[in-house]
PAGUFI-519488 format. One record per residue (C-alpha): residue number from 0; residue in one letter; y, z, x. Coordinates in nm, 4 decimals. Layout:
BEGIN
<NUM; 'A'; <Y; Z; X>>
...
***
This chain:
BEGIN
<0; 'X'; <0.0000; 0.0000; 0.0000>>
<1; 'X'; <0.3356; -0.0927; 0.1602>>
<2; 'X'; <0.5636; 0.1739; 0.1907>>
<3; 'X'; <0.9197; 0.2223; 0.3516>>
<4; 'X'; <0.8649; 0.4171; 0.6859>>
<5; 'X'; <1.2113; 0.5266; 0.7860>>
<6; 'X'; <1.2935; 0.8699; 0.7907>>
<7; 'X'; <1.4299; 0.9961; 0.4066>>
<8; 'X'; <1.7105; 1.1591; 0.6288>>
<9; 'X'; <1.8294; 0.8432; 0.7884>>
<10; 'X'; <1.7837; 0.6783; 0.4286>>
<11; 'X'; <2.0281; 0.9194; 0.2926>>
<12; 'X'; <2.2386; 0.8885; 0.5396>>
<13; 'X'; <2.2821; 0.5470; 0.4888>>
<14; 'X'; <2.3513; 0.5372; 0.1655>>
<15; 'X'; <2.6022; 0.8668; 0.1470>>
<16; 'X'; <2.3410; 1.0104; -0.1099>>
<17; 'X'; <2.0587; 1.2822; -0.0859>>
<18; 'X'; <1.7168; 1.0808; -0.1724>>
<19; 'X'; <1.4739; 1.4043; -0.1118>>
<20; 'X'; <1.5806; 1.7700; -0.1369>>
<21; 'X'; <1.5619; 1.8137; 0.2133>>
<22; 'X'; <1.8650; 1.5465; 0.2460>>
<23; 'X'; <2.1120; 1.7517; 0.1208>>
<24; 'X'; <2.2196; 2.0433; 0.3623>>
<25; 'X'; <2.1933; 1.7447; 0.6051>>
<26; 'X'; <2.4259; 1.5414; 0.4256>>
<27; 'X'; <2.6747; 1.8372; 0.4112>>
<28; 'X'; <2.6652; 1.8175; 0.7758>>
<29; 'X'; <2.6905; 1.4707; 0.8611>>
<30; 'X'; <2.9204; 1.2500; 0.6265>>
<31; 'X'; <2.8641; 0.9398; 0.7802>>
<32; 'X'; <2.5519; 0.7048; 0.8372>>
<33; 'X'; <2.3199; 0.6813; 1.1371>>
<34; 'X'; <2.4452; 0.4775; 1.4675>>
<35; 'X'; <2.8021; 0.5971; 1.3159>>
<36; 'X'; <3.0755; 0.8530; 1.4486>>
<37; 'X'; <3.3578; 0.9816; 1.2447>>
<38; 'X'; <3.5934; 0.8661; 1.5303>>
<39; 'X'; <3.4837; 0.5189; 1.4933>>
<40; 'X'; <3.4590; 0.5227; 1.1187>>
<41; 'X'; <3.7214; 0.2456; 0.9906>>
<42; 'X'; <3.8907; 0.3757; 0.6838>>
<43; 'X'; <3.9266; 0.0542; 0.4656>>
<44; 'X'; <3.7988; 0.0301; 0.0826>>
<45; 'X'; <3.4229; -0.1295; 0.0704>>
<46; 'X'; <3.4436; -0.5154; -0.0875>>
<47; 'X'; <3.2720; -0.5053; -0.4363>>
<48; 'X'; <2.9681; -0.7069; -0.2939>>
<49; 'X'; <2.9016; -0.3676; -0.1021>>
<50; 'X'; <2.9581; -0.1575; -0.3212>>
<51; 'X'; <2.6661; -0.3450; -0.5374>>
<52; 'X'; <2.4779; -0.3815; -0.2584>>
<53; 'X'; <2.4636; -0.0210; -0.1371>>
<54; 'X'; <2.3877; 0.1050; -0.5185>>
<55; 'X'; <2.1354; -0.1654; -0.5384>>
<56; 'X'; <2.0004; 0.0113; -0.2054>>
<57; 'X'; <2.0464; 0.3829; -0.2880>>
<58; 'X'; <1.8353; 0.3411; -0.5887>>
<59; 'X'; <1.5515; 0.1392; -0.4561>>
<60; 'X'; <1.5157; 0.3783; -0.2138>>
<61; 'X'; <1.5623; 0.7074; -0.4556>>
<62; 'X'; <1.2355; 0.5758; -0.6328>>
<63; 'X'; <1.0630; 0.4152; -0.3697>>
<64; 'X'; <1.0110; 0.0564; -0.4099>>
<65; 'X'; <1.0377; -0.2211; -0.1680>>
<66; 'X'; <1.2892; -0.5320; -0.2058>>
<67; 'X'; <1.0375; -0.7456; -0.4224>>
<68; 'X'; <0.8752; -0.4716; -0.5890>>
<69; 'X'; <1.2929; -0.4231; -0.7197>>
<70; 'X'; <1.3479; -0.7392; -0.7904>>
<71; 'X'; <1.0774; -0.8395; -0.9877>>
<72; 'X'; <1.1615; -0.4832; -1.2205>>
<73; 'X'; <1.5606; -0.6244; -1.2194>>
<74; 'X'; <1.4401; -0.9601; -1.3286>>
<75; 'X'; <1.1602; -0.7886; -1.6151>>
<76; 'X'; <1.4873; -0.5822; -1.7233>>
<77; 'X'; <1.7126; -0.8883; -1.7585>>
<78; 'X'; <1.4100; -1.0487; -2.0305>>
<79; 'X'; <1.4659; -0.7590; -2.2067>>
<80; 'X'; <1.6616; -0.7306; -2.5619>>
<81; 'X'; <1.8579; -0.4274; -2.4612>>
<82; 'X'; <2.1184; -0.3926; -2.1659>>
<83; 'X'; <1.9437; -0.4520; -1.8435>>
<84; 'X'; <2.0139; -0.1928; -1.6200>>
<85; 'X'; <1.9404; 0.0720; -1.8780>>
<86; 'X'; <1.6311; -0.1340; -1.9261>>
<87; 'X'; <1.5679; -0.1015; -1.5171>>
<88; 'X'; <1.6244; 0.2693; -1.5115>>
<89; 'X'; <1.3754; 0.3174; -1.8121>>
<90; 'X'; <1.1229; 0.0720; -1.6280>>
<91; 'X'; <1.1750; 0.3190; -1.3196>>
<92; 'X'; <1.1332; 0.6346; -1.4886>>
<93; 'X'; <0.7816; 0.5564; -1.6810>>
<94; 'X'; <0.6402; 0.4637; -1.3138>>
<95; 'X'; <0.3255; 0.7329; -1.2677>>
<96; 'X'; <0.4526; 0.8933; -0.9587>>
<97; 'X'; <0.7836; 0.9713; -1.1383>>
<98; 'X'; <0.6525; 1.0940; -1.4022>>
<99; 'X'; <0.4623; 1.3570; -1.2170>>
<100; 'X'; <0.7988; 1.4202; -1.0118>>
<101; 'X'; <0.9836; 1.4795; -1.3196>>
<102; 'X'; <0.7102; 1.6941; -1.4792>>
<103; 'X'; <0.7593; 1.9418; -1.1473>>
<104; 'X'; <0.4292; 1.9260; -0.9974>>
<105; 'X'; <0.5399; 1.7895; -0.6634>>
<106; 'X'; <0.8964; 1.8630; -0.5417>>
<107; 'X'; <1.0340; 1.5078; -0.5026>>
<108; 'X'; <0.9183; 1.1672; -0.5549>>
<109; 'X'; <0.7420; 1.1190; -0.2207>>
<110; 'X'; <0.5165; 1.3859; -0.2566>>
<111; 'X'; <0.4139; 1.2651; -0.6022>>
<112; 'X'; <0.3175; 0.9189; -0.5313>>
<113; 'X'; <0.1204; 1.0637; -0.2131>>
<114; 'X'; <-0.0420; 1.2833; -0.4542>>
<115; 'X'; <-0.1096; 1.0108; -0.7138>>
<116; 'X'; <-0.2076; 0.7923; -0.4172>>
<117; 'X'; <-0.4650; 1.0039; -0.3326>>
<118; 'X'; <-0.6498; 0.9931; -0.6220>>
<119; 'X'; <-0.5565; 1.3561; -0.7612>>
<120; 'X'; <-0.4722; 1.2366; -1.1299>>
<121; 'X'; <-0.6694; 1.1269; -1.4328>>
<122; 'X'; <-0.4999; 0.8972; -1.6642>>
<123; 'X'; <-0.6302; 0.8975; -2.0077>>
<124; 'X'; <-0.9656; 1.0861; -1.8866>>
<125; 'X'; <-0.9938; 0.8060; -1.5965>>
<126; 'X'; <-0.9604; 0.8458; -1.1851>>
<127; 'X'; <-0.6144; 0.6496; -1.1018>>
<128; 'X'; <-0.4682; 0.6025; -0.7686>>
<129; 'X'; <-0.1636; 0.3230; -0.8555>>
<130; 'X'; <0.1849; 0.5073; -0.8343>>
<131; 'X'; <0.3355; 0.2514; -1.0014>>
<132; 'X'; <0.1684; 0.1954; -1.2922>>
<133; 'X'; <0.3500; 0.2339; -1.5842>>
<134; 'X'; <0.3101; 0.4557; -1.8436>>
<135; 'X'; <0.3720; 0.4650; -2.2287>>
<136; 'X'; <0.4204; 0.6565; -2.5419>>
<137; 'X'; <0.0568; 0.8524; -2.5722>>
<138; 'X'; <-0.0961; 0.8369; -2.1861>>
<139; 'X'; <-0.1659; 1.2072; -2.0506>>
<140; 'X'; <-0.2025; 1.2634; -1.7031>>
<141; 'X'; <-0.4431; 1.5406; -1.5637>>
<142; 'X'; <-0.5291; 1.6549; -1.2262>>
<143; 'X'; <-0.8548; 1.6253; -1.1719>>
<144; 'X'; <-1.0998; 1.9122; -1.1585>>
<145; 'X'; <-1.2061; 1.8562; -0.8232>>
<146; 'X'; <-0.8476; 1.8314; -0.6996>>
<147; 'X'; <-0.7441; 2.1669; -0.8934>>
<148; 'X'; <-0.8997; 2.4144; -0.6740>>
<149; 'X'; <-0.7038; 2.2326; -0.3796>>
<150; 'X'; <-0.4890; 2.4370; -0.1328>>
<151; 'X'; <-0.1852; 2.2551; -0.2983>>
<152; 'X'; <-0.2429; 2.3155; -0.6934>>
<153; 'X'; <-0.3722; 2.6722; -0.5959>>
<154; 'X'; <-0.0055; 2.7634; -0.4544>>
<155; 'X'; <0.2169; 2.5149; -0.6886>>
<156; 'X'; <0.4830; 2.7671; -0.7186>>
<157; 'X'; <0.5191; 2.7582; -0.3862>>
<158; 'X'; <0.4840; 2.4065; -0.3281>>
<159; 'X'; <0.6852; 2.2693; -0.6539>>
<160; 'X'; <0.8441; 2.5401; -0.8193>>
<161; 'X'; <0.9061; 2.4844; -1.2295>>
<162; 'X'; <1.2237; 2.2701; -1.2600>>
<163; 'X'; <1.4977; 2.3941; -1.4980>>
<164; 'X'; <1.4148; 2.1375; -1.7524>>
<165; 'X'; <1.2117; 1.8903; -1.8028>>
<166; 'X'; <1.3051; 1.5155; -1.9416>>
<167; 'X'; <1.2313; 1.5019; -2.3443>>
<168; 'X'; <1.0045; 1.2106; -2.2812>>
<169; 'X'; <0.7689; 1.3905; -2.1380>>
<170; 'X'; <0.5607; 1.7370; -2.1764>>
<171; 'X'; <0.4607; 1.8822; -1.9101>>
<172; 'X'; <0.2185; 2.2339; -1.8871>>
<173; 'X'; <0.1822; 2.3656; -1.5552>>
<174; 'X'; <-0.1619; 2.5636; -1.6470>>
<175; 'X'; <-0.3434; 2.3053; -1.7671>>
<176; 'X'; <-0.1644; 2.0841; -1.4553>>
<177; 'X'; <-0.0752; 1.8039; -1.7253>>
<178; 'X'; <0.1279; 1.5710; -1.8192>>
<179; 'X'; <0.2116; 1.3929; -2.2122>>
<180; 'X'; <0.4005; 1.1359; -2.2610>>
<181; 'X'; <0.6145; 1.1924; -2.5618>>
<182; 'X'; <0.8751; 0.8958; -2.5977>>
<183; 'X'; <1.0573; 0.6555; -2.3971>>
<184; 'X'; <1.2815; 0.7668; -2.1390>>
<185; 'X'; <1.6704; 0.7369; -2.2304>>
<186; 'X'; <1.9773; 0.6391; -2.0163>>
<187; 'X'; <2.0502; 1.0285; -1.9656>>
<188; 'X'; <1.7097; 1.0359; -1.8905>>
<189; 'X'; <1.7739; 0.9212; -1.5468>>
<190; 'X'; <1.9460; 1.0119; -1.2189>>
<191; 'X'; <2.3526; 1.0689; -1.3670>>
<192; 'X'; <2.5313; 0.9229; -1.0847>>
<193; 'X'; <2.3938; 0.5681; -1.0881>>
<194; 'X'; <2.6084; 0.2622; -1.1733>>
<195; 'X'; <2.3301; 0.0408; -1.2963>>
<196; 'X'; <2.5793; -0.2295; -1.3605>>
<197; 'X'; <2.6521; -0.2634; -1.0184>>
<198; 'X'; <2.2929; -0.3369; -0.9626>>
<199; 'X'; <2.2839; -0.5769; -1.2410>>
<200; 'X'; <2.6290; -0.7467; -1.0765>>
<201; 'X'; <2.4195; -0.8111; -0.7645>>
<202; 'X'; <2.1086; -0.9606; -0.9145>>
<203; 'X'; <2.3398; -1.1955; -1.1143>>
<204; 'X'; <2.5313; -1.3121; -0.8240>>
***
């Protein structure tokens, strides 16, 4: 399974925006992106091509997809009857491995998908290892049995504690280590400081 390599730091970096928890005291720290000082830093406003471009960026990399693996989701969201980069977020958010992120049993994205990956999740009573597959209205994801009595469901609260909410779409019971979904997942849904139409600007370039 392809995968982006670089350190989450540097990502963050890059794009001025914490992608994993660990980002942010970092980010406090350092303002500006790698192979950058703040005495060379040239003050000037960003052209509106980069400012698409880096949103375009900070997102793919928040969920963790590779260029195509984007594109092709942009270009399923522009089909769609409603607006498309509402449509892209919701096609992001019903991906397996967040879904398990936003349920809070694994404390950011990247662990989830390794944890889906790894074959630790039934979907629908059935061994699954795709983090991308996309889920719908009805699907329940379990950990499996075998996987429960692991070092790193044993010591969840340690490991992921319980988020302050969960997303509506989605029930979520940490004793029974499962996961319902309940609807479809709403703009709010999503991360709240994402311009999606600055994503959509750059596709339709």
């Amino acid at each position: 399974m392809a995968r982006n390599t670089q350190s989450i730091v540097k990502q963050s970096r890059r794009e001025g925006y914490a992608l994993h928890p660990k980002a942010h005291k970092v980010l406090v720290k350092r303002t500006v992106g790698p192979g950058q000082s703040a005495s060379t830093r040239i003050n000037r406003s960003p052209s509106q091509y980069l400012l698409q471009l880096r949103e375009k960026q900070k997102v793919k990399r928040l969920y963790g997809l590779l260029e195509k693996q984007f594109s092709n989701l942009m270009k399923e969201a522009s089909r769609s009857r409603g607006q498309s980069g509402q449509e892209l977020l919701k096609l992001l958010e019903l991906r397996a491995d967040n879904a398990v992120y936003r349920s809070g049993l694994a404390a950011s994205r990247p662990a989830a998908r390794q944890l889906v990956s790894h074959g630790h999740f039934m979907l629908n009573g059935k061994r699954f290892d795709i983090p991308s597959l996309r889920l719908k209205v009805g699907d329940e994801l379990v950990v499996r049995p075998h996987s429960q009595n692991s070092g790193y469901f044993k010591s969840l609260d340690d490991n992921s504690p319980a988020p302050s909410s969960v997303p509506e779409w989605l029930k979520a019971d940490r004793k029974k280590l499962s996961i319902k979904i309940t609807g479809v997942p709403t703009r709010d849904d999503a991360e709240p400081d994402i311009s999606e139409q600055l994503i959509v600007e750059y596709y339709s370039r």
